[in-house]
KOLDO-600801 format. One record per residue (C-alpha): residue in three letters; x, z, y negated. Coordinates in steps of 0.02 Angstrom, whole numbers, plus 50000, padded with zeros to 5 digits. Last residue first. Layout:
REM KOLDO-600801
AlaXZY ...
This chain:
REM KOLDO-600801
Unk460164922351645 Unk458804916451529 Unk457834908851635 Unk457964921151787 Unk456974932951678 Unk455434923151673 Unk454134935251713 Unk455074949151626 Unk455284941851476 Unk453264936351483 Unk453104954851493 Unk454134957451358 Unk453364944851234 Unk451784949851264 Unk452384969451229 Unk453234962851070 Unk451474955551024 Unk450534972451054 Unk451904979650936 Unk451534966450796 Unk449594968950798 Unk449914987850775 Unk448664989650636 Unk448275005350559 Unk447364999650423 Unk445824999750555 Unk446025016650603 Unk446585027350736 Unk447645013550845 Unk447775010551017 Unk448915003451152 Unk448135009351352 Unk449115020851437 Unk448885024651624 Unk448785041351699 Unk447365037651848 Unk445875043951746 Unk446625033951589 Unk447645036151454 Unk447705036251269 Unk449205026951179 Unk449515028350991 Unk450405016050867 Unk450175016250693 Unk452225020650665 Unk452555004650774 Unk451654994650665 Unk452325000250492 Unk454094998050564 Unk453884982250632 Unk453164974650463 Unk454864987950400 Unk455794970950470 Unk457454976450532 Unk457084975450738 Unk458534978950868 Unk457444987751015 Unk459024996751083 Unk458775011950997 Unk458815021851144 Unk457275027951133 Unk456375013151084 Unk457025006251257 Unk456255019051353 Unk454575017051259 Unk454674996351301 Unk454895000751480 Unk453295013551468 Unk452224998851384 Unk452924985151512 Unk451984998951645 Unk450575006151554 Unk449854988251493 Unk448964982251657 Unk447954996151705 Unk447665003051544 Unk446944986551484 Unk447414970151402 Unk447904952851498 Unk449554944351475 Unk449274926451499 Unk451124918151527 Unk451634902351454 Unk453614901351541 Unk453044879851607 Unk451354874151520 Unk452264860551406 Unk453054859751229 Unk451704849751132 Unk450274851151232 Unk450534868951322 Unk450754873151126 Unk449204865451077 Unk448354872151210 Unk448914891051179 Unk448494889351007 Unk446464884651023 Unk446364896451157 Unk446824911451083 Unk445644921651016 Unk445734933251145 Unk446824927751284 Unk448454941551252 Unk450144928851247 Unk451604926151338 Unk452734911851295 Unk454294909951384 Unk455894898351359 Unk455644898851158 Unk457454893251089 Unk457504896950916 Unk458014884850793 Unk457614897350617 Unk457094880950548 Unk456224874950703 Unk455414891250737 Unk454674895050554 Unk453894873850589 Unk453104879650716 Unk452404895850649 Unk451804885250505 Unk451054872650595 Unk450314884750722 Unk449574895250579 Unk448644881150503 Unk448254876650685 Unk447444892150716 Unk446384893450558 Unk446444910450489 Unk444574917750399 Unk444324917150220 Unk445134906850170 Unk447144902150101 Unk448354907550196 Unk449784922150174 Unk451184924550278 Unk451964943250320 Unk453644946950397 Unk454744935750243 Unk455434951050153 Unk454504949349998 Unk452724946150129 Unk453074961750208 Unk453464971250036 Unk451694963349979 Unk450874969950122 Unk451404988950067 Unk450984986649888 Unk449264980949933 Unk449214996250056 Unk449365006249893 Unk447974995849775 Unk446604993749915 Unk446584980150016 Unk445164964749976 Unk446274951949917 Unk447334951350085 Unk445824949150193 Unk445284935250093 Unk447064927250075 Unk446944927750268 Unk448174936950372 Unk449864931150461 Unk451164937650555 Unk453004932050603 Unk454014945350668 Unk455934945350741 Unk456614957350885 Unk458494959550957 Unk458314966151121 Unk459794976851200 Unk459824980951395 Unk461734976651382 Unk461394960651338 Unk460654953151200 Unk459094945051246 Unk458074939951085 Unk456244943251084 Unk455184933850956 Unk453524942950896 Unk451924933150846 Unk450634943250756 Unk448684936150678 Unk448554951850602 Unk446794960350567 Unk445554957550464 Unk444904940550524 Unk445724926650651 Unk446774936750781 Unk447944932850899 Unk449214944350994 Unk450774932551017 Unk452524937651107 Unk453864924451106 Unk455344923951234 Unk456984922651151 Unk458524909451174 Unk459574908551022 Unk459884895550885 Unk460104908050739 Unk459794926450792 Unk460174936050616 Unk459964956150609 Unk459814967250440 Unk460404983750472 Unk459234996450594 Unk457374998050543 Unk456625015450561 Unk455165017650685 Unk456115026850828 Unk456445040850711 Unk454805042750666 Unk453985044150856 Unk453405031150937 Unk451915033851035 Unk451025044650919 Unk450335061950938 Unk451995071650975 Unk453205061150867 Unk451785061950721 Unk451695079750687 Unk453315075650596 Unk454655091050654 Unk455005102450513 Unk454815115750608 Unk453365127250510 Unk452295112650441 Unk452695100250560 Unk452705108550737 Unk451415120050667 Unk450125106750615 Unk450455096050783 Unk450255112650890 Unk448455117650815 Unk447435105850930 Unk448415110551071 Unk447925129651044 Unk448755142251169 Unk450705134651168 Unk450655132550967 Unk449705149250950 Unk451215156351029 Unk452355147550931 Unk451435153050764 Unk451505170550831 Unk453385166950836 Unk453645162550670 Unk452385175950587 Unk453515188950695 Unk454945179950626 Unk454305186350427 Unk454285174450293 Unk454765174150099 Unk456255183050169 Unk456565182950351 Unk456485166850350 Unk457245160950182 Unk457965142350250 Unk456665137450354 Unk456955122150442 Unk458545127550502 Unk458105145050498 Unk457335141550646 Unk458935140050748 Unk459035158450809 Unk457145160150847 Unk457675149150976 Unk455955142051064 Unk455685128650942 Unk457405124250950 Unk456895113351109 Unk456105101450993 Unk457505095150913 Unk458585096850761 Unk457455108450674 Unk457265105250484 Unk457735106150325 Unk457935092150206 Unk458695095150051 Unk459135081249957 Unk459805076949768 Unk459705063049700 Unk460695056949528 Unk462245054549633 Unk461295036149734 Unk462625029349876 Unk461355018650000 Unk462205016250174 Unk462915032050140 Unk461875043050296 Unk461185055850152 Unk460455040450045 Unk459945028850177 Unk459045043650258 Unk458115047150082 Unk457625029850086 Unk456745032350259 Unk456055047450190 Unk455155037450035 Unk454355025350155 Unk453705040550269 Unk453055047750129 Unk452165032550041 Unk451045033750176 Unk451395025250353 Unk450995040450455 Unk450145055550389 Unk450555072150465 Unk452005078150316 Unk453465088850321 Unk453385102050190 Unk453455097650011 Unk454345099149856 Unk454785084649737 Unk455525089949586 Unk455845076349446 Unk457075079949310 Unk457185069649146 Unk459235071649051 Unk458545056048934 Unk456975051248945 Unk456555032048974 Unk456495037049152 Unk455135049249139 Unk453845035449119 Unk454225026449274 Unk454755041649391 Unk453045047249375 Unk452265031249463 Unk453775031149571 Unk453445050149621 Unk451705048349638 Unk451925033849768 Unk450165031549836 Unk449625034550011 Unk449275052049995 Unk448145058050146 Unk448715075750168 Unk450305079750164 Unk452125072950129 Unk451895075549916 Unk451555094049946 Unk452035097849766 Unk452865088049623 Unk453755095349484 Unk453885085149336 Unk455105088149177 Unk455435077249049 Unk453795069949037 Unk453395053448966 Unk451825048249047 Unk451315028749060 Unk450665033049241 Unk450315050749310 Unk448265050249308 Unk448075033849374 Unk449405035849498 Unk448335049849561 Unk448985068149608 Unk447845079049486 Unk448785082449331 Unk449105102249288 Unk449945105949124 Unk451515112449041 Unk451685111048853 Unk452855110548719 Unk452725115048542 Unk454255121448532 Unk453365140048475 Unk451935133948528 Unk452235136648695 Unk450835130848812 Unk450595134448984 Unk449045123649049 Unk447775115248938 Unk446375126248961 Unk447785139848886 Unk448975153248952 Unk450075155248795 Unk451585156448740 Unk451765158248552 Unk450615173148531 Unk450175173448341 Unk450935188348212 Unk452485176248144 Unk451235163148106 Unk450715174147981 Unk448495176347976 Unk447185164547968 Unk447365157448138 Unk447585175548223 Unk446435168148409 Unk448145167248485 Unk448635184348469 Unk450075194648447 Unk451605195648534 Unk451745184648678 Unk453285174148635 Unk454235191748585 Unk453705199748752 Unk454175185448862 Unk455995184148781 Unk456325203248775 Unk455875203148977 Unk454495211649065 Unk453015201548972 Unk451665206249113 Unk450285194449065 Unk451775179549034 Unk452385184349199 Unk450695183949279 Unk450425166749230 Unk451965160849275 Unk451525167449457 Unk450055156549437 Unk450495139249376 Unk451655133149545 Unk450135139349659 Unk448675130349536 Unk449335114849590 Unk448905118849765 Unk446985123349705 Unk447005108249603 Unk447385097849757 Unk448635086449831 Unk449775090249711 Unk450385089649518 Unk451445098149371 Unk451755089349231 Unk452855094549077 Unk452875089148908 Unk453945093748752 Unk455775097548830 Unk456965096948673 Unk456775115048648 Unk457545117848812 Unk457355138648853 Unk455455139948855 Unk454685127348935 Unk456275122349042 Unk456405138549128 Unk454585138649136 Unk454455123149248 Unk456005127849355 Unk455435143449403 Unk453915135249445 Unk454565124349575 Unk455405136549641 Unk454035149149666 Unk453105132949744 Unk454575131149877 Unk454315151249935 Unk454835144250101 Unk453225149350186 Unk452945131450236 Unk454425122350314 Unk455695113450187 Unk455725095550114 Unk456475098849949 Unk456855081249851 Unk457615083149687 Unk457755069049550 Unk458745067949398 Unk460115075849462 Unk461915072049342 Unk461505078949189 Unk462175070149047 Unk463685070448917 Unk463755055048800 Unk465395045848775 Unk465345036948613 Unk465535018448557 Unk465025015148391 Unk463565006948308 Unk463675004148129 Unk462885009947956 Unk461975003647799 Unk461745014347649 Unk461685031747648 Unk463365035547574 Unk464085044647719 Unk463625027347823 Unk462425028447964 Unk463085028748152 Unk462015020548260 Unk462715022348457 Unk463295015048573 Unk463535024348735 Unk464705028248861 Unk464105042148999 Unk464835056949044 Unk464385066549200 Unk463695082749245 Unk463065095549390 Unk462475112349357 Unk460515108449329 Unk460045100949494 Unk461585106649601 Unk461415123549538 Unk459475126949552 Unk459505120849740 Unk461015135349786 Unk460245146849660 Unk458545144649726 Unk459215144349907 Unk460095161849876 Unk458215169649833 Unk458355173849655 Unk457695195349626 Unk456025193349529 Unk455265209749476 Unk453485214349514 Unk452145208649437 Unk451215206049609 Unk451415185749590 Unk453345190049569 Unk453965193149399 Unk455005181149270 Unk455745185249144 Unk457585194049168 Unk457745188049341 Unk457345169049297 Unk458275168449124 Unk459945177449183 Unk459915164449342 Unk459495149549233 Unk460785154149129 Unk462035157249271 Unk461705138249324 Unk462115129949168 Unk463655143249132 Unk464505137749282 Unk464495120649225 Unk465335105349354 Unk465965087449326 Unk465835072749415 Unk467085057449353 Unk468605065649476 Unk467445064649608 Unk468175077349744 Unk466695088849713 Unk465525073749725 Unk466035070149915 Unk466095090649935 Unk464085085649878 Unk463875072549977 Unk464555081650160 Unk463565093950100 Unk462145081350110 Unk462455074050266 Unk462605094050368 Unk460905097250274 Unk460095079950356 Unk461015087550535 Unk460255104050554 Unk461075119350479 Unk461815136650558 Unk462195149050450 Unk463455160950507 Unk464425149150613 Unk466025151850475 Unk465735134850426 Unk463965136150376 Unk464435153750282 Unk465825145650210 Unk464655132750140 Unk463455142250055 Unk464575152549955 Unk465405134449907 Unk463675129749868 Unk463635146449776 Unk464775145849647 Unk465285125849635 Unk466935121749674 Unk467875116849531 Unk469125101849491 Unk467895090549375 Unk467715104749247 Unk466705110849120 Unk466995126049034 Unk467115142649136 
């Protein structure tokens, strides 16, 4: 089959009529992106190779080995991933410099260039998945079939990870099954003085997987922005970019340099992550946007598996939602030993809920969990009544006021204002650096001058934020510490009447903190500053002897400044609720 913008790719449409038959059931991220791939089926401007994918098929099973050396059959995901990354094409126009026949001179005419359509591939699937296998089936595909593919990266956490996606292809250069393998590995790469024709021209080198046959190569970076920046590689396959403590945006940093290659693929594989507030979470949010269609991007390509709720966990039937090859790359009785574990060992649960379930370790550890954390559309509440929330602070953390907007119906819309001192600010490391400054681009986040806040510096602006925006403030409620130098000034100026003291503690903060919980479950906190976001995602509770919660945080980044505010603002709600009526 040629190209065409009428077919129905092999074995996504395989895929599908198993999902619609009830054969294969999926959870709801999948459902969104077949719903964007029949979308790009219908696209009369999207076309579709057979022979793109089959290639890769013939290549993979005629080459490649398992880590054993034994032969490679393609799982059905590979194909079903490998085809919408490599299958899927579009045509571009393009000038382009055309020299004269003669030699002399030349002009630029209009042509339509053909182009692959994925240039990125996100794989968030539960460990055992055999996701590194795919990742480096990919990698040596492109070594050694596309000439025009000269550098390629591999990365993660750790060398030891990195290492996964580089050994298999390892082997199958050792083992040389296939007529390709053994004529690139004839000979000897220590013949320099001989014919070229008698030297090894793939080769497992210091370097990584070289082939010097195209002269390309395929090496390990460690995951650092440091180490991935200014790189032009075509191809870049990204491991376990959810876990562990990365809080820098690899694939961005990678994505820079690749760009200004034409036909570049980025892989990024991973299992759901236990680190709020990283780079991760921001990067699944945009995912969301992509599969929901608030954001329409065809050059990415997401497959997020997971389990649709908790109560799957105990349905060995639905755990193929979050792992794809169970029963494959991964045996149920490993899956259910795992749940037992999970039910014996608290301390083990989180890792297993995430890393086998798909479910972010952090909706069982933290207060809100990362659904409840993601902004809704962007939100105006010109001249309306609110009640103000204020947790003050003068040094590294926020100085956080929160505006509460009644809106009926048990709905609260929610506005921030914070602050922080250009000291504070100058200090942050390089990725939570890039995280204030999105604050401060979207308004959330002020900036003063010193090197501690001064209240009345941050009262004059504040003031003047709620003049402009012409809010109505008919209660005030505020947490005492640091706080007396604001709190008189505004008893001053607007008068003592709705200023409620809203003292901290277990005791005190377990009720208003379990109302606002019930509300964040609903969605009907109405917030679209990702200042909120980041706060409510560092959030943790602990309780007391008698069951109370008390608002926390793990570590000092963490701040949740803006979510103790919204809880001063609801309890001073609550004490003046007749107000607003």
């Amino acid at each position: 089959m040629a190209l065409s913008n009428t077919a129905v790719p092999k074995y996504y449409g395989e895929f599908r009529e198993a999902v619609l038959r009830g054969e294969i059931p999926v959870c709801k991220e999948v459902a969104m992106e077949m719903s964007r791939i029949d979308d790009l089926i219908a696209n009369p401007g999207i076309y579709y190779d057979d022979g793109a994918i089959d290639g890769f098929i013939e290549y993979c099973e005629a080459e490649m080995t398992l880590t054993d050396g034994s032969p490679l059959t393609l799982l059905p995901t590979f194909k079903l991933w490998a085809e919408q990354a490599l299958s899927w094409f579009y045509y571009e126009e393009r000038s382009v410099y055309e020299p004269f026949p003669d030699g002399h001179g030349g002009r630029y005419v209009k042509k339509r260039i053909l182009k692959r359509l994925i240039n990125k591939q996100y794989l968030i699937v539960a460990r055992g998945a055999a996701k590194s296998m795919y990742a480096e089936l990919i990698q040596s595909y492109f070594l050694n079939i596309d000439t025009s593919t000269t550098h390629q990266i591999t990365t993660a956490p750790t060398m030891k990870q990195s290492e996964e996606v580089m050994g298999p292809f390892r082997t199958a250069i050792t083992v040389a099954r296939g007529p390709l393998f053994k004529f690139l590995t004839e000979g000897s790469l220590q013949n320099t003085t001989g014919s070229k024709a008698k030297r090894a021209k793939l080769v497992s080198t210091k370097k990584g997987i070289e082939n010097f046959l195209t002269g390309s190569l395929l090496e390990i970076r460690p995951m650092s922005i440091n180490k991935l920046q200014g790189l032009r590689c075509k191809i870049v396959t990204i491991d376990e970019w959810l876990s562990g403590e990365t809080r820098e945006d690899v694939i961005g940093a990678v994505e820079q340099g690749a760009s200004k290659i034409d036909d570049y693929l980025i892989v990024a594989i991973s299992s759901e992550g236990t680190v709020r507030n990283g780079v991760g979470d921001t990067i699944k949010m945009e995912l969301m946007d992509i599969l929901r269609g608030d954001y329409i991007n065809p050059h990415v390509s997401i497959w997020y598996y997971r389990l649709d709720h908790i109560d799957e966990v105990g349905n060995p039937d639905m755990w193929v939602k979050a792992n794809p090859n169970i029963g494959r790359t991964v045996s149920y009785a490993t899956y259910q030993q795992d749940v037992d574990r999970a039910e014996k060992a608290p301390a083990a649960r989180n890792d297993i809920l995430a890393k086998r379930f798909g479910i972010p370790m952090e909706g069982f550890t933290y207060f809100f969990p990362y659904e409840e954390t993601i902004p809704h559309r962007k939100q105006e509440y010109w001249q309306m009544p609110c009640a103000m929330g204020a947790d003050l602070s003068r040094g590294d953390d926020f100085c956080s006021f929160v505006f509460l907007f009644p809106l009926g119906d048990s709905r609260f819309g929610v506005k921030t204002k914070s602050y922080i001192s250009s000291l504070t600010y100058n200090k942050l490391p390089s990725a939570m650096y890039a995280k204030y400054q999105e604050f401060i681009r979207e308004g959330s986040l002020i900036v003063l001058e010193g090197s501690i806040l001064d209240m009345l510096d941050v009262y004059d602006d504040l003031y003047s934020h709620i003049n402009d925006m012409q809010y109505t403030v008919m209660a005030f409620g505020y947490d005492p510490y640091n706080a007396k130098e604001f709190v008189e000034r505004w008893c001053r100026e607007n008068g003592p009447f709705g200023v409620e003291k809203v003292i901290q503690g277990a005791k005190t903060e377990s009720v208003p903190l379990g109302e606002i919980k019930k509300l964040s479950e609903e969605r009907l906190l109405i917030f679209d500053e990702d200042i909120m976001s980041f706060a409510m995602g560092n959030a943790i509770t602990i309780e007391d002897t008698n069951g109370n919660r008390k608002l926390l945080k793990q570590r000092n980044d963490q701040k949740i400044d803006p979510v103790a505010a919204l809880m001063d603002a609801f309890v001073a709600y609550k004490r003046y609720r007749d107000i607003f009526e």
